[in-house]
N, C-alpha and C positions, 0 to 999 in steps of 0.2 A: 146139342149143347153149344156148338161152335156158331151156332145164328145168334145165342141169345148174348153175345157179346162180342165188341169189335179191339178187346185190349188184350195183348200179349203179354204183356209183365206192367210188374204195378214199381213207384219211384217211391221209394221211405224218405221221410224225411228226417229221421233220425233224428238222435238226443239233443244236437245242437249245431247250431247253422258258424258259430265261431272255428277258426280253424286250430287256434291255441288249443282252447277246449278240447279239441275233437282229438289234437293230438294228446293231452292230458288224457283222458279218458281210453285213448289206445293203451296206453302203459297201464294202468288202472285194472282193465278190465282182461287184459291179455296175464297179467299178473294173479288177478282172481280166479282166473278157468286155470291156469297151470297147477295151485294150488288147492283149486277144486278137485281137480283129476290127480294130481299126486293123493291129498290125504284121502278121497274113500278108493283109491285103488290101493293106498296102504290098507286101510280097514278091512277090504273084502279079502286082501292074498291075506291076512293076519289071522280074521275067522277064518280062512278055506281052509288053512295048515295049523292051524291048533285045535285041541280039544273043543274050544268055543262055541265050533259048529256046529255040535250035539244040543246044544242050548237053544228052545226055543227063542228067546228075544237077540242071541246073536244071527242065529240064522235070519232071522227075519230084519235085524241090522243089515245085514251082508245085501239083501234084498233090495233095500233100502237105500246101499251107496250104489247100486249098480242104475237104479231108479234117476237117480240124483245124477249120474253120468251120463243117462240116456236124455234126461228131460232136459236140462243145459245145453249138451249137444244139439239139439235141434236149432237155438236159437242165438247162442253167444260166442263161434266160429264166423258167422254171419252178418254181426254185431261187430267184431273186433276187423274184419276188415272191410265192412263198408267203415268204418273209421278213418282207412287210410284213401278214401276215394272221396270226388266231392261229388257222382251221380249215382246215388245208391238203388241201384232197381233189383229185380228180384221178379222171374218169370211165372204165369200163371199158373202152373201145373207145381213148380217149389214152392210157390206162397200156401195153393191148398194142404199140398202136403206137411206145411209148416202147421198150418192150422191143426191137422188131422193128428199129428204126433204130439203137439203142445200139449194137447187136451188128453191124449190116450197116457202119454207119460205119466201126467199131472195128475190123472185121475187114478192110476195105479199108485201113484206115491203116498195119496193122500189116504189110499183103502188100509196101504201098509202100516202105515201112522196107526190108522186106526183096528189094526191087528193088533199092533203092537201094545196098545192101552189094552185092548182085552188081555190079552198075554201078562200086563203088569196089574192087571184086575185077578186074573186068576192065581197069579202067583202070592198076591197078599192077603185078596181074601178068603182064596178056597187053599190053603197050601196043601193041605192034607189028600187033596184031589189034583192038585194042578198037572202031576206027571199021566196021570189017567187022560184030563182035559186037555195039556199040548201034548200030545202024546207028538211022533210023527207025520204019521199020516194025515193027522190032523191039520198040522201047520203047513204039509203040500196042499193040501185041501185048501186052507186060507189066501196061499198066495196063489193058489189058482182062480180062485174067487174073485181077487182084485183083479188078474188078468182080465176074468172076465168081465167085471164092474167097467174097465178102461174101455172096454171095446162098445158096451152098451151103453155108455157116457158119449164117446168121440163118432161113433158111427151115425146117429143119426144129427148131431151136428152136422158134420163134412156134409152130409149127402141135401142138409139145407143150403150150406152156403156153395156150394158147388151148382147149385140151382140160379143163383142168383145169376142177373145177367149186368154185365157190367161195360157199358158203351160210353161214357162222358168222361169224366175226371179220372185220373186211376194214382193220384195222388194221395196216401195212406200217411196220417201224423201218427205214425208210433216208428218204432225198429225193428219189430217182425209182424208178421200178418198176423194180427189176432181179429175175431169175429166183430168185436163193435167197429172199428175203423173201417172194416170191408164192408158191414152195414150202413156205412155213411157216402159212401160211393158208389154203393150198387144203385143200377136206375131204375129205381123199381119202390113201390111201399114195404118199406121192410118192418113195420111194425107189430105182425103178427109174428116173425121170426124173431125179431127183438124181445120180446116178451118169453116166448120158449127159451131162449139161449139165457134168460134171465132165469127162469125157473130152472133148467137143465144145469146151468152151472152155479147161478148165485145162491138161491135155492138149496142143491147138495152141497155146498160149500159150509154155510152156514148150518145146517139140522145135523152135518159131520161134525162142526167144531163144538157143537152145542150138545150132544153124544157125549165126543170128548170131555168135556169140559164135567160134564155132572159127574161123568166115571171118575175122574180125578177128585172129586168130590167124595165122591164115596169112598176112593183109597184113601185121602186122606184122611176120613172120619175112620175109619179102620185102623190105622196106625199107630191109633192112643191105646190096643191093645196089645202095642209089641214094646220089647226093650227096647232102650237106648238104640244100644249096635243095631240092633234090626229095623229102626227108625232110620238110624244113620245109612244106611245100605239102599232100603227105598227109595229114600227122601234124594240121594245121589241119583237114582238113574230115573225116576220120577220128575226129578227137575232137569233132567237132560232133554227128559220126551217134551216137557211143559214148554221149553224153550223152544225147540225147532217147531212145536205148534205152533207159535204164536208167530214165528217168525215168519211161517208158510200161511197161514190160514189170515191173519191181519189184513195185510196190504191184498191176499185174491177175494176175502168176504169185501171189499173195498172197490173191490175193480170189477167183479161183476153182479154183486146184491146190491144194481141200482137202476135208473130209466138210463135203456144202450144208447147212453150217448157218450161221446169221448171227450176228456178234460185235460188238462197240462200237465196237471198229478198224475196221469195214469202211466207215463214213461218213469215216471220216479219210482211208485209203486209196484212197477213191473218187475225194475231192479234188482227188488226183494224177492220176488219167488221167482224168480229167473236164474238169478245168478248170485246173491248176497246168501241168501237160506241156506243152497247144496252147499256153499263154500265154507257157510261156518258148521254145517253138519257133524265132518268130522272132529273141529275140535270140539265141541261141546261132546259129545259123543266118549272121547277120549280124553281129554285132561281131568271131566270129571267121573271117570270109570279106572277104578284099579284092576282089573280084572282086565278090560283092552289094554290098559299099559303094561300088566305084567306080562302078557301075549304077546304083542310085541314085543316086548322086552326080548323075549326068549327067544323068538323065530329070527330076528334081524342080528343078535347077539352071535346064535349058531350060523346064521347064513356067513357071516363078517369073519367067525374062526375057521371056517369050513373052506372060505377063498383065499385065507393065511394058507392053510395047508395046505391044499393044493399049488399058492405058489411055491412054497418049499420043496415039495416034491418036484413041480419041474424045473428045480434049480439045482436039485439034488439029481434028478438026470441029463441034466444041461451039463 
């Protein structure tokens, strides 16, 4: 492996060559990962300690923000402080592994998504069967499936671009190593690789969102058989799931169902399912869910009276 390339670490060229910028965009983005990791690490302790997480679609929420915590982390730590540097490099063995997690995260996040629409499939239109169909076991079953979906999505990526040999330029236009940019620099024909990594991700990207998309269809043609209230309740967490689809599934059917080549849009676009998507996660998630605000409500309420007391008491043995 160490013949078929003469580069040690590759130099980003990150979001923008201004230093204004660059400082703007540190506040910015150091400000979105803190509130990224704050709200679904509120979300997951809120399901882990209430009721909630007896509920197939919160458990599989809780899933979901830890997803969200793992798939950012790989790339918007990295992000935020080459911001504060003007040589941003990044060594060969961290870039693959950037590669290798983007994709494994990404690709479990997107199976969960798509649990979860089954899960809101079953719930509206089989309700009478739904407790039989998510039963437990069941919904380990599922998010063991997407583990495994991640691993047969990213594995045989990596083990392409890890192939590649890369002796010339080692200059990448994006902010983290993603596979067309490392495609563009390898010395080598990468065009049969291009094409796979097209299929491999734009491919599933796309025939997931398009799954999705009819399933919502069909909940929603289902719908006109329920009351109001039962309308209202759907249609609430229904349009929660429909948001963070679009907002994850947009800009990645965008950036990789197309011929691997790299554009100026595709850092903007990255943005979005990088770092903008998990962040607004939990509030969509939560402002329009009564059921998580009541949950929290409770557990941060008793935590808040629980550390009254206790200071009382060692004030009272003070």
């Amino acid at each position: 492996m160490e013949s078929q390339r003469n580069v040690s670490d590759f130099i980003l060229l990150g979001l923008s060559y201004d230093q204004n910028m660059q400082i703007l965009c540190f506040v910015l983005f150091l400000f979105c990962y803190v509130a990224l990791l704050a709200g679904n690490l509120l979300i997951l302790v809120s399901i882990r300690c209430s009721p909630l997480f007896h509920q197939p679609m919160y458990y599989f929420l809780s899933h979901l923000s830890s997803m969200d915590i793992c798939y950012t982390s790989t790339v918007t730590p990295k992000l935020i402080a080459d911001l504060l540097v003007e040589r941003k490099t990044i060594s060969y063995g961290i870039c693959m592994l950037q590669v290798f997690t983007m994709h494994f995260f990404g690709m479990i996040e997107v199976l969960i998504l798509t649990v979860m629409a089954f899960d809101r499939y079953a719930a509206i239109c089989k309700p009478l069967h739904y407790l039989l169909i998510m039963n437990r076991t069941r919904c380990h079953l599922l998010v063991l499936a997407a583990w495994a979906g991640g691993a047969v999505h990213s594995f045989p990526q990596f083990f392409m671009v890890i192939r590649l040999p890369f002796c010339g330029p080692n200059e990448i236009d994006h902010y983290f190593c993603d596979i067309f940019p490392l495609l563009k620099v390898a010395c080598t024909d990468t065009y049969i690789t291009g094409v796979f990594m097209v299929v491999n991700s734009g491919m599933v990207t796309l025939v997931t969102f398009v799954v999705l998309f009819f399933s919502y269809i069909i909940i929603l043609f289902t719908l006109r058989n329920h009351s109001a209230e039962g309308r209202r309740k759907a249609l609430s967490t229904c349009g929660s799931h429909i948001t963070v689809i679009v907002l994850f599934f947009g800009p990645s059917i965008f950036a990789y169902l197309r011929p691997p080549n790299t554009f100026p849009e595709d850092k903007v676009f990255a943005l979005f399912y990088t770092i903008i998507a998990p962040m607004f996660n939990p509030l969509i998630y939560t402002l329009r869910n009564s059921e998580m605000k009541n949950a929290m409500r409770k557990i941060w309420c008793q935590t808040s009276e629980l550390n009254i007391f206790l200071t009382k008491q060692r004030g009272i043995s003070l």
